[in-house]
Each structure stands twice: as structure tokens, then as C-alpha cells.
C-alpha positions in Angstrom: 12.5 -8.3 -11.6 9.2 -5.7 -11.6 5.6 -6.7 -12.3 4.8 -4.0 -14.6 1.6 -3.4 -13.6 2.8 -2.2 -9.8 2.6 1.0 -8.1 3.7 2.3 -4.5 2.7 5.4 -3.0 4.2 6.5 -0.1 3.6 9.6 1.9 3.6 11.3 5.7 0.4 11.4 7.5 -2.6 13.1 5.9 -0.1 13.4 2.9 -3.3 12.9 0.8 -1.3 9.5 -0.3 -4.7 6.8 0.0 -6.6 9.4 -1.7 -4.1 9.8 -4.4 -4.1 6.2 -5.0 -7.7 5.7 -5.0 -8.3 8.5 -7.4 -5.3 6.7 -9.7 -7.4 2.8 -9.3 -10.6 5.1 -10.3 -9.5 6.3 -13.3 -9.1 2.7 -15.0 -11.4 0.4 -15.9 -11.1 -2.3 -13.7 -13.3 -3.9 -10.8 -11.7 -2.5 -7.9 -10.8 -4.6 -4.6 -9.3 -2.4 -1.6 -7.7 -4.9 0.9 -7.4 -2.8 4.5 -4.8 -3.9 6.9 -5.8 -1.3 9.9 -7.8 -2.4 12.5 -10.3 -0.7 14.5 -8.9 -0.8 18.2 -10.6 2.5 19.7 -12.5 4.7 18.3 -10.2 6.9 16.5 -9.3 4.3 14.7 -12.7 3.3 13.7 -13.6 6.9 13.1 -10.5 6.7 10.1 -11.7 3.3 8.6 -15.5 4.7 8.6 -13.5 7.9 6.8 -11.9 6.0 4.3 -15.1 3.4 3.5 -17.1 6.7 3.3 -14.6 8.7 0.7 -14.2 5.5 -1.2 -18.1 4.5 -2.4 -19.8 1.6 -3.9 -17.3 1.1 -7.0 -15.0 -1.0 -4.0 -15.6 -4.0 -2.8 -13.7 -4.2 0.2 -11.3 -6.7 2.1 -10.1 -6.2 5.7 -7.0 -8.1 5.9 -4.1 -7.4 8.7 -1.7 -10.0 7.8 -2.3 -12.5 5.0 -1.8 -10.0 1.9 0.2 -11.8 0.0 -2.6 -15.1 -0.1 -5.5 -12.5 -1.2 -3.0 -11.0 -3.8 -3.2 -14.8 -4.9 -6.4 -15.6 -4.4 -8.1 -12.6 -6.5 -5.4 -12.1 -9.1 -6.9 -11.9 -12.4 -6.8 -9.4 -15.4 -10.3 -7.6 -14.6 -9.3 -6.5 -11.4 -6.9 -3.7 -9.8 -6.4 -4.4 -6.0 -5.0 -1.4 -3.8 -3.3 -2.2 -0.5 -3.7 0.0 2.2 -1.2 0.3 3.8 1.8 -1.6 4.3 2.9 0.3 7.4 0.1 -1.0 8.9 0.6 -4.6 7.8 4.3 -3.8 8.7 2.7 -2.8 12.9 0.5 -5.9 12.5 3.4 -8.4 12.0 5.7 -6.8 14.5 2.8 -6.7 17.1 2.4 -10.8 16.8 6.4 -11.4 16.7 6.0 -12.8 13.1 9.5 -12.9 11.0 9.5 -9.7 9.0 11.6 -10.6 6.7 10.0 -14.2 5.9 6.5 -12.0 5.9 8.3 -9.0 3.3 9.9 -11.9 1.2 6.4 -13.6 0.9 4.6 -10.4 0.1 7.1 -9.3 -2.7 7.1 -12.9 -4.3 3.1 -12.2 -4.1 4.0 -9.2 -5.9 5.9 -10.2 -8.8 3.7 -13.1 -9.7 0.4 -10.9 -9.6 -2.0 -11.4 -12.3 -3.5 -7.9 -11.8 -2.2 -4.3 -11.5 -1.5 -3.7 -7.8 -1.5 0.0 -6.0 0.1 0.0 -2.7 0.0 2.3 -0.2 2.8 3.2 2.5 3.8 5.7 5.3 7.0 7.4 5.1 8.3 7.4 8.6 12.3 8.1 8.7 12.1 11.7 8.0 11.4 13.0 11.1 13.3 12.7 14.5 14.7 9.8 16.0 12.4 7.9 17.9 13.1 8.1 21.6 12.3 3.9 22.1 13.7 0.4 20.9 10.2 -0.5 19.3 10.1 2.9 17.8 13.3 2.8 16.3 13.1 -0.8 15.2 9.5 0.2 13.3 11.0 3.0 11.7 13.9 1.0 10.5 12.0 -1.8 9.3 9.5 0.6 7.1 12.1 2.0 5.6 13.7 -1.5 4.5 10.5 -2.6 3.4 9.6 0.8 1.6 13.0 0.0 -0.8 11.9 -3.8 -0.9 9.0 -2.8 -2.1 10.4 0.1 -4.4 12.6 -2.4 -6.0 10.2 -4.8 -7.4 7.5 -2.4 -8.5 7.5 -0.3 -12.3 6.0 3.3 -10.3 6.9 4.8 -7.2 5.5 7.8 -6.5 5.7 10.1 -3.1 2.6 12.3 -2.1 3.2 15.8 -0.3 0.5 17.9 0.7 -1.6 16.2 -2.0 0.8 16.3 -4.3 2.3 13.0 -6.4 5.8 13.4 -7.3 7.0 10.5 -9.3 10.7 8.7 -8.0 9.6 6.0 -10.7 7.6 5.6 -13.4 7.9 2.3 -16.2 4.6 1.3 -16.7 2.6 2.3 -19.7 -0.5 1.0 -17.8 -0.2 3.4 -15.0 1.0 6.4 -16.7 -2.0 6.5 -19.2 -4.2 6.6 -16.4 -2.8 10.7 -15.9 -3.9 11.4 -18.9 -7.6 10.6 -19.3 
């Protein structure tokens, strides 16, 4: 079953994919939450957070969250406000780094998913189209983005993947999300 107001954006790195979906939340009429997974471990990190607060501006309130999605998409859930996940991949590096169960942690987040009382834009990397990784973890976080990217894909009404700033659709049900182009 989809929540019909869902959306997933995937994307390679610098794809333009958060920017996308930020421009996409924009153009509704909602009050927008952004809940951030990354964390700011070095200074290139924090230099890419600071980047992203900076492009996103006061409309956002935001929520830094590495792990516990699925309880904010719970807690905030109502029908004035769009939240926008970025990004799963990161969530997906957070749960692996602390030995949680992915797949307990994937089926909590999609139940969170389909019982959402708000639309819901979330953001992941695209990782198995390059090379094969050369290491176990490497491998293993490759594979396990790719089974949550179809998860995800499965339970959502619009899928769309971003390349070199540009969205091509793989999904689109939702009337919600698909007026937003044309405003």
C-alpha cells in the first residue's frame, strides 16, 4: 500500500537531488520541517550541513535527527505540514555504524511512512551504479541502499531520479505532488 502524499528522490552525489526536493516542498503551501540525518564529524562535513542550512533559509524549521525518523514522522504528522528527509543513505550509514538491525529499522521507517498524516519528500543516494566496492562494509552498504531505495520505492506514490539537476520521473500517482510542477 502507498501513502499518496509520498515522494523519493534519489540521485548520485551533487546530483542536484536535495535541491530538487527542496525547491518541490517550496512550491506548496505548507509549514515546512527538514529532518537532517548527517552529522557533522570533521569539518567537511560541517562545511556541507552549513551549505545546505544556508541554501535552505528561514521558511525551514529544522530537525537533526540520525536515527529515530520514523518517531519524528510520528510526532509531527499533521495536515499543515510537509517534512523532507534528508537523506536516507545517511540514516542507512548511521544504523549500520551502531550495529542496529536494518531490516527491523527499514520496516519501522516504512510503517512510519504509510501511516503519515502529512506529505513526506525523501531524499536518497544512488550508490550501485558505479564499481564494485573493493571492501565487505562497502559492499554490504551498497547492497543494503539499494534494498532500501526499492523498499522505499514501493510504498511511496512518486519516485523521481535527479541527473545533473535534472528530475526524471520513474513514478508519479499523486495529484498532490504533480500540481506542484505546474505552478
Amino acid at each position: 500500500m502507498e501513502n499518496n502524499d509520498t515522494t523519493l528522490i534519489m540521485g548520485g552525489a551533487r546530483s542536484g537531488k536535495s535541491k530538487y526536493a527542496e525547491k518541490l516542498a517550496l512550491k506548496s503551501e505548507f509549514d515546512l520541517i527538514y529532518i537532517a540525518t548527517g552529522e557533522a564529524r570533521d569539518n567537511e562535513m560541517q562545511n556541507r550541513i552549513d551549505h545546505h542550512k544556508n541554501r535552505r533559509g528561514t521558511r525551514w524549521n529544522t530537525i537533526e535527527e540520525p536515527l529515530k525518523i520514523a518517531a519524528e514522522i510520528g510526532l509531527i504528522s499533521d495536515n499543515k505540514t510537509l517534512l523532507l528527509i534528508d537523506c536516507l543513505t545517511l540514516w542507512l550509514s548511521n544504523i549500520i555504524e551502531r550495529n542496529r538491525n536494518i531490516e527491523e529499522e527499514t520496516n519501522i521507517l516504512i510503517n512510519a511512512i504509510k501511516s503519515a498524516r502529512c506529505p513526506l519528500i525523501l531524499v536518497s543516494n544512488e550508490v550501485g551504479q558505479g564499481i564494485v566496492p573493493i571492501n565487505k562494509l562497502a559492499r554490504e552498504f551498497r547492497d543494503e541502499t539499494g534494498r532500501l531505495n526499492q523498499k522505499i520505492a514501493a510504498c511511496v506514490s512518486n519516485v523521481y531520479f535527479v541527473m545533473a539537476g535534472l528530475p526524471l520521473p520513474l513514478k508519479e500517482n499523486n495529484k498532490l505532488m504533480t500540481k506542484a510542477f505546474d505552478k
